[in-house]
mmCIF file of the N, C-alpha and C atoms, coordinates in Angstrom:
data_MODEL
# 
_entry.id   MODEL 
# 
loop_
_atom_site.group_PDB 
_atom_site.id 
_atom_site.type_symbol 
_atom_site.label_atom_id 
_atom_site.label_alt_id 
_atom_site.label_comp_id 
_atom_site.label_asym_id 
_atom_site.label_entity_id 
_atom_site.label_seq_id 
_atom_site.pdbx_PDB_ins_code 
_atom_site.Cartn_x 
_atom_site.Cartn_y 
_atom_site.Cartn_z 
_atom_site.occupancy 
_atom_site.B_iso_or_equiv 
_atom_site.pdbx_formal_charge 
_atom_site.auth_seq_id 
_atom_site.auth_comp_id 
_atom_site.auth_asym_id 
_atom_site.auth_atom_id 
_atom_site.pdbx_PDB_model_num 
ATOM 1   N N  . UNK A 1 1  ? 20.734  6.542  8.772   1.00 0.00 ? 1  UNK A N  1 
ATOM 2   C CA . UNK A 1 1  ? 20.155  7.462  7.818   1.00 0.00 ? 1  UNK A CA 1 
ATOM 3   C C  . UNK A 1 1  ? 18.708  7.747  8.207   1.00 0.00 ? 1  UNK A C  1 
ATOM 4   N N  . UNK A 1 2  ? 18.225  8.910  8.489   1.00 0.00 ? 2  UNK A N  1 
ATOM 5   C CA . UNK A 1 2  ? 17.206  9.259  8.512   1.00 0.00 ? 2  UNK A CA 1 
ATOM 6   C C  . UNK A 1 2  ? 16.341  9.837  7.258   1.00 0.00 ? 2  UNK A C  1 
ATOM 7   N N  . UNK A 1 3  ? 15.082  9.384  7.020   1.00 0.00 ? 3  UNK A N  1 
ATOM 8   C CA . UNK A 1 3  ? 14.510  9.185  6.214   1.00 0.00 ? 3  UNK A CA 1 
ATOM 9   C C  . UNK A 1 3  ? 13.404  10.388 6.247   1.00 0.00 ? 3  UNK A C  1 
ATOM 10  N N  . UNK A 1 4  ? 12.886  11.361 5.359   1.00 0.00 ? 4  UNK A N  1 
ATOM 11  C CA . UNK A 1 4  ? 12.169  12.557 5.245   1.00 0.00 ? 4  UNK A CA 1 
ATOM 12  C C  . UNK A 1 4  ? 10.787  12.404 5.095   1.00 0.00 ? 4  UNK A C  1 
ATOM 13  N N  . UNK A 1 5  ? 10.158  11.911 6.310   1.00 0.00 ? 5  UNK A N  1 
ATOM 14  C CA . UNK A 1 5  ? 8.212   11.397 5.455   1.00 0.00 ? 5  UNK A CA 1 
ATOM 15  C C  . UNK A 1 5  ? 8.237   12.831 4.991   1.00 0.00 ? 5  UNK A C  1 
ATOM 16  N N  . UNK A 1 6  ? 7.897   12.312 3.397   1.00 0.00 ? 6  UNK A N  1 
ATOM 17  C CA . UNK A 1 6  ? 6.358   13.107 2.684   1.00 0.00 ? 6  UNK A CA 1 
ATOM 18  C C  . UNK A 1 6  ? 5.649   12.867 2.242   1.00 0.00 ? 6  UNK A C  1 
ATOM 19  N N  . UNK A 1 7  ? 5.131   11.885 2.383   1.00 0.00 ? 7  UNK A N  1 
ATOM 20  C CA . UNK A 1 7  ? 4.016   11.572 2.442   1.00 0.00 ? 7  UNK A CA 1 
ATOM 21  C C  . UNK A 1 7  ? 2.811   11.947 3.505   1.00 0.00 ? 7  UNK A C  1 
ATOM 22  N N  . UNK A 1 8  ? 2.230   12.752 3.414   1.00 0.00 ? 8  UNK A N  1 
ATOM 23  C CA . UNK A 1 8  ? 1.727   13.097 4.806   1.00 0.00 ? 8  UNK A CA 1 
ATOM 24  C C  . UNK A 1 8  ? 0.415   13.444 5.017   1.00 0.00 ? 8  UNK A C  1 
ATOM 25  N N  . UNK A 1 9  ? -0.095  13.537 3.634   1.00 0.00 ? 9  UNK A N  1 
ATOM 26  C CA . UNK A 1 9  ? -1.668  13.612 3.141   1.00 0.00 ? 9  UNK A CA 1 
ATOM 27  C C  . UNK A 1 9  ? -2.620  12.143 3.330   1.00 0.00 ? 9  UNK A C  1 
ATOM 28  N N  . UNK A 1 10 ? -3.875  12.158 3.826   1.00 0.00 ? 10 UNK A N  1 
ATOM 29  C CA . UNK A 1 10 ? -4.193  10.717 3.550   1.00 0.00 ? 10 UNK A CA 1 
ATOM 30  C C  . UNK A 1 10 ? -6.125  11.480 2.559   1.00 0.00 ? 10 UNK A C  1 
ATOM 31  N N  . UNK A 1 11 ? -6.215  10.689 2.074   1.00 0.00 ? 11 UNK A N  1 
ATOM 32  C CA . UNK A 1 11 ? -7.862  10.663 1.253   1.00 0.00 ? 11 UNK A CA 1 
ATOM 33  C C  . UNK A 1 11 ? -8.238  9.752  0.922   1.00 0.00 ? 11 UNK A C  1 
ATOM 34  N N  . UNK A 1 12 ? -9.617  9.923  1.408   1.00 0.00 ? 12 UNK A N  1 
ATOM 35  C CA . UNK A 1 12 ? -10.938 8.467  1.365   1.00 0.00 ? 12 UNK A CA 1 
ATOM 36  C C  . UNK A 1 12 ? -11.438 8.835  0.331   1.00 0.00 ? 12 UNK A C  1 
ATOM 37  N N  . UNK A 1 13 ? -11.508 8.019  -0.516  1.00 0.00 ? 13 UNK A N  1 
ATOM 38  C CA . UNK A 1 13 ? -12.190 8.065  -2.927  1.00 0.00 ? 13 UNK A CA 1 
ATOM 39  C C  . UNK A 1 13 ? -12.992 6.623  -2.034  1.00 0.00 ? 13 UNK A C  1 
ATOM 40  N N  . UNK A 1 14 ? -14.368 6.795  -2.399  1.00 0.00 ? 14 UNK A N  1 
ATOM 41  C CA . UNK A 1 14 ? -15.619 6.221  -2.928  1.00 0.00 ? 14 UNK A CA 1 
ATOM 42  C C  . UNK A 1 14 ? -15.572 5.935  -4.577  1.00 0.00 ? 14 UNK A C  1 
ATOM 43  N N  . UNK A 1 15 ? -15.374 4.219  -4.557  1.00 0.00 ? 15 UNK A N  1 
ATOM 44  C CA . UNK A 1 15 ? -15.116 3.789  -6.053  1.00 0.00 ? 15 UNK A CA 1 
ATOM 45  C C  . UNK A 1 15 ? -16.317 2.932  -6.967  1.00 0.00 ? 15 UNK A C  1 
ATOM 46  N N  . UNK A 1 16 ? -16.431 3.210  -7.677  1.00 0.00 ? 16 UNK A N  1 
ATOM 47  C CA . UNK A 1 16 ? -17.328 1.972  -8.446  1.00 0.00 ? 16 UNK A CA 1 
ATOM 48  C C  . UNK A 1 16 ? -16.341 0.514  -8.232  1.00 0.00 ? 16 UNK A C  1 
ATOM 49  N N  . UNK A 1 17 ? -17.368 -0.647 -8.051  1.00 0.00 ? 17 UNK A N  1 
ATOM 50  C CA . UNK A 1 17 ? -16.486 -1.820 -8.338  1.00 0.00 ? 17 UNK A CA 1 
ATOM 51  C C  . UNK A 1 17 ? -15.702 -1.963 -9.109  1.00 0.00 ? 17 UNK A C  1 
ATOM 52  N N  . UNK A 1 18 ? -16.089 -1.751 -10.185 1.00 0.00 ? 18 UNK A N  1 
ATOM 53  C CA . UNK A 1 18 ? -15.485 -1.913 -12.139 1.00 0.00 ? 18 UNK A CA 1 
ATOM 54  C C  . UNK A 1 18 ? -14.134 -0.717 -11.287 1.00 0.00 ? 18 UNK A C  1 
ATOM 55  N N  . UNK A 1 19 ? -14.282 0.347  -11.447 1.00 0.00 ? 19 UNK A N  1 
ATOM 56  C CA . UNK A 1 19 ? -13.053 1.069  -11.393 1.00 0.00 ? 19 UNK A CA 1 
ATOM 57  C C  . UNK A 1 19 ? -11.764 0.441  -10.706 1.00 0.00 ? 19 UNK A C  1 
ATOM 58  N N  . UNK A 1 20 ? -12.658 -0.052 -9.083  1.00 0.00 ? 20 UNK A N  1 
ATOM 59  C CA . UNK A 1 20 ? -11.652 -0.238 -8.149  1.00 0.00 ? 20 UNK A CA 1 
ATOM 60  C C  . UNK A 1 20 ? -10.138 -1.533 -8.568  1.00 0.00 ? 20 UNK A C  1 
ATOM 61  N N  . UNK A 1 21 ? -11.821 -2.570 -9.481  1.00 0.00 ? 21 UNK A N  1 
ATOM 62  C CA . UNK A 1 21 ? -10.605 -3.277 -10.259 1.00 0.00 ? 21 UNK A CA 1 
ATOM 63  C C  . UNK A 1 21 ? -9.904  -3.008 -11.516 1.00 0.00 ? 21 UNK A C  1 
ATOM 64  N N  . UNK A 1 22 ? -10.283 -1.821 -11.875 1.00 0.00 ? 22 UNK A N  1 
ATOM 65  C CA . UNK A 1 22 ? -9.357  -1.366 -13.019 1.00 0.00 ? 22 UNK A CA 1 
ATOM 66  C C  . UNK A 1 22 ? -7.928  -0.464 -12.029 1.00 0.00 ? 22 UNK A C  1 
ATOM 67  N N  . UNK A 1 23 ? -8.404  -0.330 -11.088 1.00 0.00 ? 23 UNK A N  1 
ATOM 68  C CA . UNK A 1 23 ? -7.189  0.459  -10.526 1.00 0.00 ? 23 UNK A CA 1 
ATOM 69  C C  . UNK A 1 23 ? -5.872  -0.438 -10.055 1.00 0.00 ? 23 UNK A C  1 
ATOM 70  N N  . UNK A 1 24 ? -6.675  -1.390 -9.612  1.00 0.00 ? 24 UNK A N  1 
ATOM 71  C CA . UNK A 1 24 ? -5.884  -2.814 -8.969  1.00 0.00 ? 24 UNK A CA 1 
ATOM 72  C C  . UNK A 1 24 ? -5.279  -3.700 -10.178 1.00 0.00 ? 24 UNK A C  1 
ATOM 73  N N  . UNK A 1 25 ? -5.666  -3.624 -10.624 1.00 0.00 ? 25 UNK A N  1 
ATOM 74  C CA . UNK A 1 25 ? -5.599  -4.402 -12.329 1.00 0.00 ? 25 UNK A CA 1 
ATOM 75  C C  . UNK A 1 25 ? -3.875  -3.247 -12.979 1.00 0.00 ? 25 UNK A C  1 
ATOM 76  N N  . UNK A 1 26 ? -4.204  -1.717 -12.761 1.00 0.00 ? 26 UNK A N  1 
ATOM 77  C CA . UNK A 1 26 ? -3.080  -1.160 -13.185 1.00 0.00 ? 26 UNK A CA 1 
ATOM 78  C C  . UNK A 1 26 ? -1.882  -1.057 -12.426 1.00 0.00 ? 26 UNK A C  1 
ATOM 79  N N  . UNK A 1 27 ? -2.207  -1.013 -11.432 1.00 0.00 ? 27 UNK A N  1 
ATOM 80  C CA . UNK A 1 27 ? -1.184  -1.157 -10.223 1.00 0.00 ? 27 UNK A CA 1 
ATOM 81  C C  . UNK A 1 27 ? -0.452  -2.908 -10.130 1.00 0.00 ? 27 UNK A C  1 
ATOM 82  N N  . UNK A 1 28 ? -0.892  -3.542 -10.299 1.00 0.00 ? 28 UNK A N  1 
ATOM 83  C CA . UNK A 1 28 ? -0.290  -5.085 -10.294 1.00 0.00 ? 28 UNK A CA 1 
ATOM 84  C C  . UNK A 1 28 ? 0.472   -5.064 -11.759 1.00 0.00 ? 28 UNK A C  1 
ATOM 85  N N  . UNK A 1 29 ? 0.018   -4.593 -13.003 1.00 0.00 ? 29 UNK A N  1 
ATOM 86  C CA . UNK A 1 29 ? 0.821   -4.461 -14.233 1.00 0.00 ? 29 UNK A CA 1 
ATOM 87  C C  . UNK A 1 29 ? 1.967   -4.065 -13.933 1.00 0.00 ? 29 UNK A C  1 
ATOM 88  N N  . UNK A 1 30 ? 1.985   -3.099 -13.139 1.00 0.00 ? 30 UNK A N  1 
ATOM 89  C CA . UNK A 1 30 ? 3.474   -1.997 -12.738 1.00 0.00 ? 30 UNK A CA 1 
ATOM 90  C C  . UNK A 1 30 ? 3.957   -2.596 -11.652 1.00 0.00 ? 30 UNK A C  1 
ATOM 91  N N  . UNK A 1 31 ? 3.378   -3.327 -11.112 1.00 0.00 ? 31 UNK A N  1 
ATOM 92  C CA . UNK A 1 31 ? 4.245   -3.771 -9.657  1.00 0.00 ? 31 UNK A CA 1 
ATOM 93  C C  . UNK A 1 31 ? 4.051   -2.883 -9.049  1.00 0.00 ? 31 UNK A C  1 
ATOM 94  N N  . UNK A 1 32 ? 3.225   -1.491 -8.606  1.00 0.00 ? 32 UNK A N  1 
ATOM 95  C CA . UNK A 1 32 ? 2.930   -1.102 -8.063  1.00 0.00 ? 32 UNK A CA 1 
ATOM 96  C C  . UNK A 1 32 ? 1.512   -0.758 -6.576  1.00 0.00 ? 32 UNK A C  1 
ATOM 97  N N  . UNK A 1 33 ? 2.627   0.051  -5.661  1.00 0.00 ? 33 UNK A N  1 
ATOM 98  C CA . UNK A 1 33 ? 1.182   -0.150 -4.406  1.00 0.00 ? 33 UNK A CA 1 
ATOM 99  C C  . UNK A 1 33 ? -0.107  0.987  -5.078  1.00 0.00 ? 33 UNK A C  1 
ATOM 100 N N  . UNK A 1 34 ? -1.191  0.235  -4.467  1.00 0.00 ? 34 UNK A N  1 
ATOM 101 C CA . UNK A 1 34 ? -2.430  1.308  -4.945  1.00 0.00 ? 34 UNK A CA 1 
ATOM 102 C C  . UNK A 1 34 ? -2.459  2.568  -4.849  1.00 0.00 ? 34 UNK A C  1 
ATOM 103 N N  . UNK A 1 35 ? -1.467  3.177  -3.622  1.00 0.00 ? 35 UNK A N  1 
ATOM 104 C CA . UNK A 1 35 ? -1.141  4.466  -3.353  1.00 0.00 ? 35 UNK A CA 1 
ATOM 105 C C  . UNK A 1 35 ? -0.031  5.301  -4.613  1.00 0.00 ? 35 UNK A C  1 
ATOM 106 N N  . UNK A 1 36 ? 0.682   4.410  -5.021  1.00 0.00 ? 36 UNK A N  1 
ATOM 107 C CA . UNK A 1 36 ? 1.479   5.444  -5.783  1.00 0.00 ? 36 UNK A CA 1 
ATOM 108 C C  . UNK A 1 36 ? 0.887   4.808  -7.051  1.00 0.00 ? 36 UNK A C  1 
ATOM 109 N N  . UNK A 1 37 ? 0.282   3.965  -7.571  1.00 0.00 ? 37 UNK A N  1 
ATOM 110 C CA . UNK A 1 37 ? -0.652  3.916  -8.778  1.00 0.00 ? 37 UNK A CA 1 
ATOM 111 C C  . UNK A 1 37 ? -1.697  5.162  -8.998  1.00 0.00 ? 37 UNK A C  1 
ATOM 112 N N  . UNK A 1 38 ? -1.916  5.552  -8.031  1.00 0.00 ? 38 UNK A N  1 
ATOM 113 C CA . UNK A 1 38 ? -2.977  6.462  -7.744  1.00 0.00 ? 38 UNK A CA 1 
ATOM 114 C C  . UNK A 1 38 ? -2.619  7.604  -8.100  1.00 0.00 ? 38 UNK A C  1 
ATOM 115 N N  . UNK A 1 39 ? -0.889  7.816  -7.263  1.00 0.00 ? 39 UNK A N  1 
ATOM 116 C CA . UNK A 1 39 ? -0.074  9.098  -7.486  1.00 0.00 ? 39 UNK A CA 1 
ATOM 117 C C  . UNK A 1 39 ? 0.443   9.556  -8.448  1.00 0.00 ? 39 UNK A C  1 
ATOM 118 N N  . UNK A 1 40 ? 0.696   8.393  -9.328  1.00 0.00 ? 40 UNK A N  1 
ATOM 119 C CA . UNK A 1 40 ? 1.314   8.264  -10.647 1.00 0.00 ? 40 UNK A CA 1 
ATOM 120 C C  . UNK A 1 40 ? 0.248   8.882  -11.436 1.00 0.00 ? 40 UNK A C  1 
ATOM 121 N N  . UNK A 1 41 ? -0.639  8.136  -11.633 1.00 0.00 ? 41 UNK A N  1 
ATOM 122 C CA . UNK A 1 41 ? -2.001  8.039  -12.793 1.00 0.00 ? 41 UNK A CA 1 
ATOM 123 C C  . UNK A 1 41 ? -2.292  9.934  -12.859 1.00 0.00 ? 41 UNK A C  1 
ATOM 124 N N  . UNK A 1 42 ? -2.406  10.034 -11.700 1.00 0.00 ? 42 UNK A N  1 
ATOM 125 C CA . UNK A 1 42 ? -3.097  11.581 -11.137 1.00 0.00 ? 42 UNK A CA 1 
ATOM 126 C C  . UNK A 1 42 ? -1.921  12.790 -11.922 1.00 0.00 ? 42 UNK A C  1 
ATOM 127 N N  . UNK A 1 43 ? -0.807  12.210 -11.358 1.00 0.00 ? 43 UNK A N  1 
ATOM 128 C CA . UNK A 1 43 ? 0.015   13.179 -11.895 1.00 0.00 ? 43 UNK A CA 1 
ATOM 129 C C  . UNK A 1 43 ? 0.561   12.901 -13.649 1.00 0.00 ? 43 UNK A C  1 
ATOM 130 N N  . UNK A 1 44 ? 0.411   11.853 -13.898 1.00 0.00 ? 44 UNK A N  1 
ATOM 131 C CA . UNK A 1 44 ? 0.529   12.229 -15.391 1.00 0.00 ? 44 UNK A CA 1 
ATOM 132 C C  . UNK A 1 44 ? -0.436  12.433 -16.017 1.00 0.00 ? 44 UNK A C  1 
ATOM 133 N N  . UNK A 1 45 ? -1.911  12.384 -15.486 1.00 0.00 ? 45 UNK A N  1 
ATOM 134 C CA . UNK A 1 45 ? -3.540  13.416 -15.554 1.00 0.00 ? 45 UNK A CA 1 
ATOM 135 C C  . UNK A 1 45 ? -3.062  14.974 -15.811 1.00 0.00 ? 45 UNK A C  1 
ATOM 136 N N  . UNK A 1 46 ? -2.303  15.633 -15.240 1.00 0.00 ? 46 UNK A N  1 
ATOM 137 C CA . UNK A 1 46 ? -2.379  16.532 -14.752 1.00 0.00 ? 46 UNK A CA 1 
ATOM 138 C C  . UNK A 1 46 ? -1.238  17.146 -15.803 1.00 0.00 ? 46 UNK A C  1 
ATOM 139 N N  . UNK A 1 47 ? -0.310  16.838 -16.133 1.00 0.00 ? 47 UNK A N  1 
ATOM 140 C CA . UNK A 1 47 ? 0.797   16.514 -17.066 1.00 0.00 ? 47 UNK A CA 1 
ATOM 141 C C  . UNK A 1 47 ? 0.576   17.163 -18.261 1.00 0.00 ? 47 UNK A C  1 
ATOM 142 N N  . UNK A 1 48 ? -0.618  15.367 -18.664 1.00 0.00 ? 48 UNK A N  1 
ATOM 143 C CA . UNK A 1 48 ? -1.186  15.300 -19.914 1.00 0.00 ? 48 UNK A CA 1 
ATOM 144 C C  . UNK A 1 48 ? -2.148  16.476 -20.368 1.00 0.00 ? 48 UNK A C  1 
ATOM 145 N N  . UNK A 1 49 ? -2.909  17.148 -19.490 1.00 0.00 ? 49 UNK A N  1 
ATOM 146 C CA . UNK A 1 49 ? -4.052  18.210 -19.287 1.00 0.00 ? 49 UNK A CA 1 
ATOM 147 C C  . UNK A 1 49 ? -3.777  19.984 -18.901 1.00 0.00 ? 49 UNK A C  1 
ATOM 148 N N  . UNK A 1 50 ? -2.648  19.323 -18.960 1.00 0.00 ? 50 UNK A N  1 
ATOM 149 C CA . UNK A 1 50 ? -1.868  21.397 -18.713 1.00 0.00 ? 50 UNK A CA 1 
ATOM 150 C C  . UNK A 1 50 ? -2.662  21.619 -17.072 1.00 0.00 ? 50 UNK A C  1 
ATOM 151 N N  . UNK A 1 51 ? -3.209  21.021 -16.392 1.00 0.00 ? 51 UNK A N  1 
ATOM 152 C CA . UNK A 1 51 ? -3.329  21.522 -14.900 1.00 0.00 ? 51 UNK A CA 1 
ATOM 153 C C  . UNK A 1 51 ? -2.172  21.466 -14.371 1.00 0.00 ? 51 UNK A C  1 
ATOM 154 N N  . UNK A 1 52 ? -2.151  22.884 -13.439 1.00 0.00 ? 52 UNK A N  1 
ATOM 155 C CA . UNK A 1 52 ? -0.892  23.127 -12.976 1.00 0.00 ? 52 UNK A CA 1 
ATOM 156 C C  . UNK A 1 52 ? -1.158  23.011 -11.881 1.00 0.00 ? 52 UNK A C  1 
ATOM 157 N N  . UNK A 1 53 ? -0.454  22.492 -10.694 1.00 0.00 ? 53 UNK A N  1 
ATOM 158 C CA . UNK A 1 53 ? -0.395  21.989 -9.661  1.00 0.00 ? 53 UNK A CA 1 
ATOM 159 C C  . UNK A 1 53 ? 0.763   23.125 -8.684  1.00 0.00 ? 53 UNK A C  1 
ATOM 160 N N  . UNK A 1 54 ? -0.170  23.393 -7.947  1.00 0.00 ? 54 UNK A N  1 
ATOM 161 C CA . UNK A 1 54 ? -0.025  24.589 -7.013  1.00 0.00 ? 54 UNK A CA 1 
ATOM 162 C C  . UNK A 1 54 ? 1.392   23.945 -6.324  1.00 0.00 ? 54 UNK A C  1 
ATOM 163 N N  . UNK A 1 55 ? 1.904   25.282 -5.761  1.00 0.00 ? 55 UNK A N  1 
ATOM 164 C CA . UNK A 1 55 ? 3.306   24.720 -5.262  1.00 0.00 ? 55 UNK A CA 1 
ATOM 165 C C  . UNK A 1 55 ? 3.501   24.490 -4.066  1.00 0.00 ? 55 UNK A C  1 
ATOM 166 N N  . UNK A 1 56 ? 3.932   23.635 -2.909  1.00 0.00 ? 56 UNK A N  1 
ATOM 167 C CA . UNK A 1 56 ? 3.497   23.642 -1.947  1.00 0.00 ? 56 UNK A CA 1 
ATOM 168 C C  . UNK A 1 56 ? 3.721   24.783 -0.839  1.00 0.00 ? 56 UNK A C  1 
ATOM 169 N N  . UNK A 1 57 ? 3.012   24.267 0.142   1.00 0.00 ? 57 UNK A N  1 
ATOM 170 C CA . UNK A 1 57 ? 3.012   25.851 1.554   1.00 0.00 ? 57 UNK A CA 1 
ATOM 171 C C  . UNK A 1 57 ? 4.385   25.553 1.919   1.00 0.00 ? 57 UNK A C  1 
ATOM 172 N N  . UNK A 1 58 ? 5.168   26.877 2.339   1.00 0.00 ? 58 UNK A N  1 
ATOM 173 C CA . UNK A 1 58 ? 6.607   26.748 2.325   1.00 0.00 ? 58 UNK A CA 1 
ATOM 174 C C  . UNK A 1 58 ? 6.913   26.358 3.988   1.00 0.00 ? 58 UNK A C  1 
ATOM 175 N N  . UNK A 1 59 ? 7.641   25.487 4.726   1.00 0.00 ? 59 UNK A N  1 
ATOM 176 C CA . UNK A 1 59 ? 7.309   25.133 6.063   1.00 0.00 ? 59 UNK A CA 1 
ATOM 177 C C  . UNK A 1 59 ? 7.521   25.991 7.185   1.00 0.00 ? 59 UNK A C  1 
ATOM 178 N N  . UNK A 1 60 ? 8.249   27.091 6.903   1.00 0.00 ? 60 UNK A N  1 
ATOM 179 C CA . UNK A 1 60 ? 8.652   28.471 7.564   1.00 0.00 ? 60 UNK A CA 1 
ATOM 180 C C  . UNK A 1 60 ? 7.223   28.966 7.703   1.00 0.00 ? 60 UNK A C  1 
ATOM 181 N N  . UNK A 1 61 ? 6.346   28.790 6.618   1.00 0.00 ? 61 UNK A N  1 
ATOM 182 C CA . UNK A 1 61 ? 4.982   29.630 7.132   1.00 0.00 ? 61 UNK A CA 1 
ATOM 183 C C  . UNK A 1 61 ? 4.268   28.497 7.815   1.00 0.00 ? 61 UNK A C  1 
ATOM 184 N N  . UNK A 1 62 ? 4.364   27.264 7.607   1.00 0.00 ? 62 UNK A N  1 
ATOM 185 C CA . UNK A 1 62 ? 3.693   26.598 8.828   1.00 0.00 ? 62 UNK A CA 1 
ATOM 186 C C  . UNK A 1 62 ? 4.535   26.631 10.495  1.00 0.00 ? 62 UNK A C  1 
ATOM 187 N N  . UNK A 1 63 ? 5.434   26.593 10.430  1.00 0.00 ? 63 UNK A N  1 
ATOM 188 C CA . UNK A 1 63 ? 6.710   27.236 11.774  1.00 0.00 ? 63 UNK A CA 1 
ATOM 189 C C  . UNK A 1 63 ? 6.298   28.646 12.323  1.00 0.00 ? 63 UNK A C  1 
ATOM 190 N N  . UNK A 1 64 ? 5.830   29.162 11.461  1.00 0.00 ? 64 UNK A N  1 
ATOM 191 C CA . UNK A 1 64 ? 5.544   30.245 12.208  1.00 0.00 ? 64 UNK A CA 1 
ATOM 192 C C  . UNK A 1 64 ? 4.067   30.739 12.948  1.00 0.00 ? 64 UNK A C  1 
ATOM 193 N N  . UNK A 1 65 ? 3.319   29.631 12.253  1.00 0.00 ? 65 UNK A N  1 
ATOM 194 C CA . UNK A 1 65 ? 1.916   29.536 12.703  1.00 0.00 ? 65 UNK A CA 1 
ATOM 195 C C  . UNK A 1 65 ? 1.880   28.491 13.787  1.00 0.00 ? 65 UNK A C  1 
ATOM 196 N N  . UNK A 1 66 ? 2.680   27.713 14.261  1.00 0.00 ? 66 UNK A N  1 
ATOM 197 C CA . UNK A 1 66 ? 2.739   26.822 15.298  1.00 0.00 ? 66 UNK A CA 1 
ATOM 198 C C  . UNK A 1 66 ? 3.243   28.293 16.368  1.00 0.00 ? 66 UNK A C  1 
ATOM 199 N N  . UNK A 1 67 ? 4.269   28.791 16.094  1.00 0.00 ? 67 UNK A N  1 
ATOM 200 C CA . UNK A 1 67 ? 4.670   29.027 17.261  1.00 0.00 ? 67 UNK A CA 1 
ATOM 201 C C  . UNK A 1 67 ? 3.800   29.975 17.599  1.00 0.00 ? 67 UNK A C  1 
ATOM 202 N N  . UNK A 1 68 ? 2.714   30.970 16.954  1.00 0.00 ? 68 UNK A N  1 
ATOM 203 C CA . UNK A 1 68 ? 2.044   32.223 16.789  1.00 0.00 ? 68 UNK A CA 1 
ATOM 204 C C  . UNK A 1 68 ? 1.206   31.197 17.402  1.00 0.00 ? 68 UNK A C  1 
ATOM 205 N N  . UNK A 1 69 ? 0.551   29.719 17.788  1.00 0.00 ? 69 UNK A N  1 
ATOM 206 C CA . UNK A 1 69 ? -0.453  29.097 18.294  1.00 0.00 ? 69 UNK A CA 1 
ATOM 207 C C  . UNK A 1 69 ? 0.380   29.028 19.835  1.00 0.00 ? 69 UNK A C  1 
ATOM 208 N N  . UNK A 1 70 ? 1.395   28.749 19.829  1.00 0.00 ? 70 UNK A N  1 
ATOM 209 C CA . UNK A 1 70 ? 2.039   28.415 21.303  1.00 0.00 ? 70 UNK A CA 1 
ATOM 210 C C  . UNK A 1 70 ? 2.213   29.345 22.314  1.00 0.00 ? 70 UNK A C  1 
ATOM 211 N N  . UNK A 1 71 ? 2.512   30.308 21.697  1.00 0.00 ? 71 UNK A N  1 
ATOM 212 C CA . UNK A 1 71 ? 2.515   31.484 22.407  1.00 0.00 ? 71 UNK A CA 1 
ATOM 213 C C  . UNK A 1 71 ? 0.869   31.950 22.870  1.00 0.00 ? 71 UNK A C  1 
ATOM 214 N N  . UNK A 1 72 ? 0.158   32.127 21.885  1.00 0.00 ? 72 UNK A N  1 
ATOM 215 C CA . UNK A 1 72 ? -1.454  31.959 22.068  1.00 0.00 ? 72 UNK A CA 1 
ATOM 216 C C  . UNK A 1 72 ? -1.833  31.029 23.804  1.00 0.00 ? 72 UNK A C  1 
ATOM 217 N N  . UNK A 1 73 ? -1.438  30.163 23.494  1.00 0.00 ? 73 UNK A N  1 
ATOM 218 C CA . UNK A 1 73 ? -1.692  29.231 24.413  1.00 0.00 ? 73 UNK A CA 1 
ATOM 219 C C  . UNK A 1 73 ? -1.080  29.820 25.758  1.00 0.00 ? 73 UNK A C  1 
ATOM 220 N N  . UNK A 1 74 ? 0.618   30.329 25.854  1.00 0.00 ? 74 UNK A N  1 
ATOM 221 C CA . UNK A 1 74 ? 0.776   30.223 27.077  1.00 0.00 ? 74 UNK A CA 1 
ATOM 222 C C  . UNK A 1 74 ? 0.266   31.652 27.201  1.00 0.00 ? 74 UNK A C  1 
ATOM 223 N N  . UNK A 1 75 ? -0.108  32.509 26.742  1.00 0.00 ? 75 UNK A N  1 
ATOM 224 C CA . UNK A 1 75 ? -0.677  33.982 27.209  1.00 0.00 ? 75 UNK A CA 1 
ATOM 225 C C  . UNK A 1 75 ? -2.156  33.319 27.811  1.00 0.00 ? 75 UNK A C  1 
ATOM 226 N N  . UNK A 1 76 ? -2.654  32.918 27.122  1.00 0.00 ? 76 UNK A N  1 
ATOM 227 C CA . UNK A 1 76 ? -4.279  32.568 27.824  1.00 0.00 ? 76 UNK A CA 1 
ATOM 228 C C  . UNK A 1 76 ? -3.628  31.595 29.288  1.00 0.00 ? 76 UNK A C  1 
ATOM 229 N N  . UNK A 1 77 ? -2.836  30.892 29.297  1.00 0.00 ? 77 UNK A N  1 
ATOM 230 C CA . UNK A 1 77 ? -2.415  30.328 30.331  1.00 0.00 ? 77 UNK A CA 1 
ATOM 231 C C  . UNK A 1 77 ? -2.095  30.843 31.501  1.00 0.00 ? 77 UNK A C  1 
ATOM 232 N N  . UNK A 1 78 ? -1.457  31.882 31.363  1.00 0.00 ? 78 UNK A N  1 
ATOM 233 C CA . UNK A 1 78 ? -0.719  32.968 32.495  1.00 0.00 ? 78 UNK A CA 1 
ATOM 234 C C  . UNK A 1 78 ? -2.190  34.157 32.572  1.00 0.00 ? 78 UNK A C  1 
ATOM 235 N N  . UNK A 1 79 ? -3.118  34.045 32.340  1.00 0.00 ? 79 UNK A N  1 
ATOM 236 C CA . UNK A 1 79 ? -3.838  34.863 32.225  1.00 0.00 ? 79 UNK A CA 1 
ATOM 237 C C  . UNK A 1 79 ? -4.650  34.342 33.636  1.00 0.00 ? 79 UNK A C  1 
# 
C-alpha cells in the first residue's frame, strides 16, 4: 500500500516559554504529536471564528507550471 504524503508544508513559530508549555501540556492530554496539536487547535480556531480557509492550489496547475519550467530549461539549453 502506498501511502499519499500531505503533509508537505513545514513552519518555524517563535514561542514564549509559558506558551510552549501550554502547547506541550495540550498535546500530552490528547496523546497527541505537537504537530497535529498544532493542526488541530488552528483548525478548530478557524471553525470556531468563521475564517474560511482558502481551498487548496489544484495539482494540474502546479503540473503544468513544472512542465512550462522544463521546457523553459531545455529551449535555453539548445540555444
Amino acid at each position: 500500500m502506498v501511502r499519499v504524503k500531505t503533509k508537505t508544508e513545514v513552519a518555524t513559530i517563535k514561542l514564549t516559554p509559558n506558551c510552549r508549555r501550554a502547547w506541550e501540556a495540550a498535546a500530552a492530554s490528547e496523546r497527541r504529536s505537537l504537530a497535529n496539536m498544532f493542526e488541530v487547535a488552528l483548525l478548530e480556531y478557524c471553525e470556531r471564528h468563521g475564517v474560511e480557509v482558502p481551498a487548496p492550489v489544484k495539482a494540474a496547475t502546479t503540473a503544468k507550471k513544472s512542465a512550462a519550467k522544463k521546457s523553459a530549461v531545455k529551449r535555453v539549453a539548445a540555444a
